[in-house]
N, C-alpha and C positions, 0 to 999 in steps of 0.2 A: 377530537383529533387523535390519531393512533400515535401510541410511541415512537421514540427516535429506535432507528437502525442503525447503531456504532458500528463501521468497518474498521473501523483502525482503535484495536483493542487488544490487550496480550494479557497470555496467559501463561504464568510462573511454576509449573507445579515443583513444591517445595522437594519430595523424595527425588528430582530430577536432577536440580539446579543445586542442588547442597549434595550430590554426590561427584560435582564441576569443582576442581578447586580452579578456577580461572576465569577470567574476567571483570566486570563493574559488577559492583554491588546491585542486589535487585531490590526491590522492594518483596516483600510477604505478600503471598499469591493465595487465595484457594475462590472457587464457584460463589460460594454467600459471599465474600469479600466486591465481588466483580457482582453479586445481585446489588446489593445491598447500595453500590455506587450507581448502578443503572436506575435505580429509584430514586436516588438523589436529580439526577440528571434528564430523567423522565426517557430513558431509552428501554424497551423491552423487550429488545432482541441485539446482542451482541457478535461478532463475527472474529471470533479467537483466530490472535496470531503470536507464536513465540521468535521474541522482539532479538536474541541472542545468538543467532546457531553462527554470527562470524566469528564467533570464541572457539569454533569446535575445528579441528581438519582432520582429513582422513578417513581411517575407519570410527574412529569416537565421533568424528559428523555424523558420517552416515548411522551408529546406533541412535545416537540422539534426535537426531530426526525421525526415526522409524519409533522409538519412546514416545516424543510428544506427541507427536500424530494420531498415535493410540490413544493417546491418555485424552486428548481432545475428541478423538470420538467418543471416545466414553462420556466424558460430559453431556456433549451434543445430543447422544442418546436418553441421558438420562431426563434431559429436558431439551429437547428440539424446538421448541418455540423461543425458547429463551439463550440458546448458543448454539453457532454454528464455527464453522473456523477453517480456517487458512491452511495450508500443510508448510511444515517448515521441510524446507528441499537441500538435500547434500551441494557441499560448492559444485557450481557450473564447471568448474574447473577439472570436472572430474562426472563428464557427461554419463557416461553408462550406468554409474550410480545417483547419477541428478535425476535419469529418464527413471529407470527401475522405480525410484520413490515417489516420482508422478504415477504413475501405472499404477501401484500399489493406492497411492493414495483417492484416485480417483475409482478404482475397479470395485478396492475391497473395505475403501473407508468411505466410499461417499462426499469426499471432502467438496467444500462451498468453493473452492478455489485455492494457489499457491500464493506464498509469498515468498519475493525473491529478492535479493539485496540489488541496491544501485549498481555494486561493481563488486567484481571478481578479481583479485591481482591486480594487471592494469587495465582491465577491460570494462569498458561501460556496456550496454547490458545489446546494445545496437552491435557488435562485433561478430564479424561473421563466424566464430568458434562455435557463438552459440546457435548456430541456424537450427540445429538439431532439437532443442529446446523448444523454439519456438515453433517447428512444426510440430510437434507433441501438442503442444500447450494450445495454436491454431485446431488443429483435428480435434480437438476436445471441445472449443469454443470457452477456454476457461479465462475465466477472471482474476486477474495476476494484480495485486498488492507490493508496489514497491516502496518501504515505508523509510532507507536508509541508505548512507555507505557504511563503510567499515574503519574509517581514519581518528584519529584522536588527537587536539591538540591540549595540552598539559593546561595552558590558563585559562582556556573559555570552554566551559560547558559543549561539548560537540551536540545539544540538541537548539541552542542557539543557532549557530548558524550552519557547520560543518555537514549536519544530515540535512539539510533546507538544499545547500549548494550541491551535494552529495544527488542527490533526486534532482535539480537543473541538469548538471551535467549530465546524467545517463539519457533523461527525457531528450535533450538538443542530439546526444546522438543516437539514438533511436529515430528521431525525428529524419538525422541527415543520410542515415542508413537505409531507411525505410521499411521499416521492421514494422510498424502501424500499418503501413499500406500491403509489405509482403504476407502480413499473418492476420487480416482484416476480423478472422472470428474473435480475434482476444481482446476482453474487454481490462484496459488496464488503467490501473487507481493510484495516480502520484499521491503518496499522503504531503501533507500539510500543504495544501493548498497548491500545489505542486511547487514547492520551493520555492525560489527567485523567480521560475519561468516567465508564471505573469505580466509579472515588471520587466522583463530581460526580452523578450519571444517577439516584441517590435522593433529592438535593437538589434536582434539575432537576425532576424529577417531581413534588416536590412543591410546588415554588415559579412556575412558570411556570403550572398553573393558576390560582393565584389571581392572580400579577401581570397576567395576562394576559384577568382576567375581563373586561374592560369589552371587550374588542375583538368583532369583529362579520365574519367567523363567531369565534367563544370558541376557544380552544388546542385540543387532543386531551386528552382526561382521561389524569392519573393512570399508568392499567393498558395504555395504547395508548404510553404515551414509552416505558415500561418494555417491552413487548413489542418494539418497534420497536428497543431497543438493542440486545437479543436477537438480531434481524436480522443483525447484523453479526458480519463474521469480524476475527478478531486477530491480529497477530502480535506475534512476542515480543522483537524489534530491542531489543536493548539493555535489555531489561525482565522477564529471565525471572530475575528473583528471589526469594525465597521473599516478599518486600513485595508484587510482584505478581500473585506466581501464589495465593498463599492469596486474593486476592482476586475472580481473574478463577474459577479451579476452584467457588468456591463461586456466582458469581450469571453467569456465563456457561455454554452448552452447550459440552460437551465436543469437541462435533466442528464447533465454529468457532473453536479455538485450532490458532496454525499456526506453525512455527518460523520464526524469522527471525535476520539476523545484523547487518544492515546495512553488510555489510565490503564496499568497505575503508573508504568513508568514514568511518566509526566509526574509530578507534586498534584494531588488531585485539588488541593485550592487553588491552583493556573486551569487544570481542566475542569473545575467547577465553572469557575470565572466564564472562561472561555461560553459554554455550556451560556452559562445567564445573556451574555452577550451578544450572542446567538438569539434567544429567547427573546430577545431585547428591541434585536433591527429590525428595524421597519420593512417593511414586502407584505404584497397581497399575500393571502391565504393557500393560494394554487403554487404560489413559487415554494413557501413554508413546506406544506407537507411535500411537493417535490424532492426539497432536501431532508427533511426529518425520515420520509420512508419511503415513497413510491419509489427515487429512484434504487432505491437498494433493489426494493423487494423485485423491480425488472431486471434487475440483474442476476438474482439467484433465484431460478425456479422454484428452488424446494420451499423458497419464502413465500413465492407467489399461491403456494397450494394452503396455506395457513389462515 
């Protein structure tokens, strides 16, 4: 069987993130670091995303993004079978320089696809501000990684539950907005399993029609939330346990589940774990490498030619 394809994987570089006095703490980043874990975990091709750019605003976003970006092609160059990567995109909040570093990133970086945070200020990612975005990102047919929000609570761990919820929320309004059906070419990847969705997405379904009857035009019925959740690809960042794979295998299509690790920022003994556990559950053969590679590799062309 061929290697796992980590989508949901980040990359730190040290000259970058140690010239940031602000934010959480990271972990120590370089290429052999993220080899050297892909071996342990049996993935041979990783799909780089830098997990941080909510710490930045402004013109320090935007240089920072237009930094890592570089700094990840260069990688990806040096070894293309073994990394690819995500583009980290100036806040939505600040479209003209959001689009610019898509355009750049796709025209003259090649990049595998963007990643873009749950929410902006107060807007979940379904908000008609971002229309503009999303037609970029539609004409492109590209693959958008939405792996977080941006909130913090002081006693629990925000990768506990806050980015889990953070990712529910923006998906339900995407979903109610119709951003999945108005931008139909973009392929987009809830990490960790798409948060609560799973579990929440037959309560949404059937509670947003009715709460939402009086309103003027009336919600999407029913059969249109549930198809639209459908829409979505998954990864399995910290979440591939038998709690949430017996859940996603029985009401998700099989070939929009996609491996993930979230390392290093995860503790890599939780994403080794994870990783075993995986390794672990039981499924035919045909579903296994679905998730471990096929689906990836039809998602990103340049994978498919390798």
């Amino acid at each position: 069987m061929e290697g796992k394809i980590d989508v949901h994987h980040h990359y730190l570089p040290e000259e970058i993130v140690a010239s940031q006095r602000k934010g959480p703490p990271v972990p120590r980043w370089s290429p052999p670091v993220s080899s050297e874990y892909m071996d342990t975990v049996g993935a041979r091709t990783a799909i780089l995303s830098f997990p941080i750019t909510f710490v930045f605003d402004g013109e320090e976003g935007r240089a920072v993004a237009r930094q890592v970006n570089e700094y990840a092609a260069q990688v990806r160059d040096q070894d293309p079978k073994r990394f690819g990567f995500f583009a980290a995109i100036p806040s939505l909040l600040d479209p003209e320089n959001a689009l610019l570093e898509i355009r750049h990133a796709f025209d003259h970086l090649q990049a595998d696809g963007v990643m873009l945070l749950a929410r902006y200020g107060d807007a979940y990612l379904g908000h008609p501000s971002f229309t503009r975005i999303w037609e970029e990102l539609n004409r492109r047919c590209a693959v958008v990684l939405l792996p977080r929000g941006a909130r913090f609570n002081q006693y629990v761990d925000p990768t506990v539950a806050e980015f889990p919820q953070e990712t529910t929320n923006t998906a339900l309004d995407m979903i109610m907005n119709n951003t999945l059906r108005d931008f139909p070419s973009c392929k987009v990847i809830l990490s960790h399993a798409g948060g609560t969705l799973p579990y929440l997405i037959r309560r949404a379904s059937a509670l947003i029609p009715t709460f939402a009857a009086h309103l003027n035009p009336p919600p999407k019925p029913a059969h249109e939330i549930l198809e639209d959740f459908r829409a979505f690809y998954f990864d399995l960042a910290l979440s591939s346990s038998a709690y949430t794979l017996d859940l996603l295998l029985q009401h998700v299509p099989h070939n929009h589940i996609l491996y993930g690790s979230d390392f290093p920022f995860a503790p890599t003994l939780a994403t080794a774990a994870f990783a075993r556990e995986l390794d672990e559950y039981p499924m035919d053969e045909e579903t296994r490498e679905m998730i471990y590679w096929k689906n990836a590799r039809a998602l990103f062309p340049r994978l498919q030619k390798q």
